[in-house]
N, C-alpha and C positions, 0 to 999 in steps of 0.2 A: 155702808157708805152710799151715799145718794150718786145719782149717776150726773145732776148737774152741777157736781160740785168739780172747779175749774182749777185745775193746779197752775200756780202763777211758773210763767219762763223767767227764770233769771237770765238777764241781759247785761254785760260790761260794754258799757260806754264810753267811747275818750273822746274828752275836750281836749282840742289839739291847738295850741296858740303859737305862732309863728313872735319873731323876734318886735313886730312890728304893734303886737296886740291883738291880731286879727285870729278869729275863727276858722276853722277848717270845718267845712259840711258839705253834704251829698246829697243828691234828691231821688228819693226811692222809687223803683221800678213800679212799672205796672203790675209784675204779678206779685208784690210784696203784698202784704198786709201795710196801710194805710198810702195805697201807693200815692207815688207823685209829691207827697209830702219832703221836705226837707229835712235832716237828721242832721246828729253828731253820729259817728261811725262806729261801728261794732257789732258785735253778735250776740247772738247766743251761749251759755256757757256749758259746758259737752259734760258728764261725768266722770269726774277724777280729775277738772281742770281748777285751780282760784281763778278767781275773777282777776289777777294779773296777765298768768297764763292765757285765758281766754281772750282779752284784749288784745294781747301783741299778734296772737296768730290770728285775730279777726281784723287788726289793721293791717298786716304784713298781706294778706290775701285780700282785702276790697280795698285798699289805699297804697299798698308797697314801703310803708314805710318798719322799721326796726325800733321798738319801743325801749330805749334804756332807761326808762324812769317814770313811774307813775306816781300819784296821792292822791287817796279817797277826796272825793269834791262833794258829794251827794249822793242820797238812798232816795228813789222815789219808788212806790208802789202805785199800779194804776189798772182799775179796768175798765177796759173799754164796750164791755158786755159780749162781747165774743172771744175776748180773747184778754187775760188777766197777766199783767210782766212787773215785774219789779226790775229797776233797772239803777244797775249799783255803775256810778257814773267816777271816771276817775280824771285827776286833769294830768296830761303825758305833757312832764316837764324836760325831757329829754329824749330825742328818736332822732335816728341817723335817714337818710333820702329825702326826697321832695312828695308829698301827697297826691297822688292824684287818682282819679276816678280806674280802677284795673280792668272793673267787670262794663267798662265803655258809661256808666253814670256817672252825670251832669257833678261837677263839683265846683266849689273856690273856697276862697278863703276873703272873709266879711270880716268888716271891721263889728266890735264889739255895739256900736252904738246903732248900727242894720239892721243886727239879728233880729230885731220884734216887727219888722216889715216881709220877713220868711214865713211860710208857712211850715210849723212844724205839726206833729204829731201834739194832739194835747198830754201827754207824758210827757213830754219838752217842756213844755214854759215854766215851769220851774226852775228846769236851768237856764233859761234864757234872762227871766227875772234875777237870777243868782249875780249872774257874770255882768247885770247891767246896774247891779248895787241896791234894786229896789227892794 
C-alpha cells in the first residue's frame, strides 16, 4: 500500500429545516479544517456507529438538538487534496429543542433562496444546488 494513499472520513450531515423552510447552519472555527466557512452540522462517524447514530449524537453535542427522524438526502464524495470525506448527507425531518451554536459558533437558520450567498465548503454546493431545485 502506498503511503499517499488518503483514506476518505465518512461524515453525517444534517439538513435541518425549520417549519418555516429555512436552513440551519454554522460557521466553522478557526482551527477546523476549511475554517470560517459555513456548514450544515455534523461530524464524523466513530467505529460501530450508522450514519443515523452518528448524526443525532453530533447534533445533540454542537447544536443541542434530539434527532427523531432522519432520510437519506445525498452521498457526496469529495477531495480536497489534503484531506478526502465522503459525506452521507441526511435531511432531520423530526428533532425535539431549538438549534443553536453549543461550542459558542456563529449560527441561524437562512431561508432556502440565501444559502448560495454563504460561503460553504466546496463539498457543500451540491447540496446547496440540491435544496435550491437546480
Amino acid at each position: 500500500m502506498s503511503t499517499d494513499t488518503k483514506k476518505a472520513v465518512l461524515v453525517a450531515v444534517g439538513v435541518i429545516e425549520n417549519a418555516a423552510g429555512d436552513i440551519f447552519v454554522c460557521r466553522r472555527g478557526e482551527s477546523q479544517h476549511q475554517a470560517f466557512k459555513w456548514e450544515f452540522p455534523g461530524g464524523k462517524v466513530e467505529d460501530g456507529e450508522t450514519v443515523p447514530q452518528a448524526l443525532a449524537r453530533e447534533l445533540e453535542e454542537e447544536i443541542g438538538i434530539q434527532v427523531s427522524d432522519c432520510a437519506p438526502f445525498m452521498r457526496i464524495e469529495h477531495d480536497y487534496g489534503d484531506k478526502q470525506v465522503t459525506l452521507d448527507i441526511r435531511k432531520v425531518t423530526a428533532f425535539t429543542g431549538e438549534p443553536h451554536g453549543r461550542e459558542g459558533q456563529p449560527s441561524r437558520w437562512v431561508p432556502v433562496s440565501e444559502l448560495s450567498g454563504y460561503d460553504f465548503p466546496a463539498a457543500n454546493s451540491p447540496i446547496v444546488a440540491k435544496l435550491q431545485g437546480e
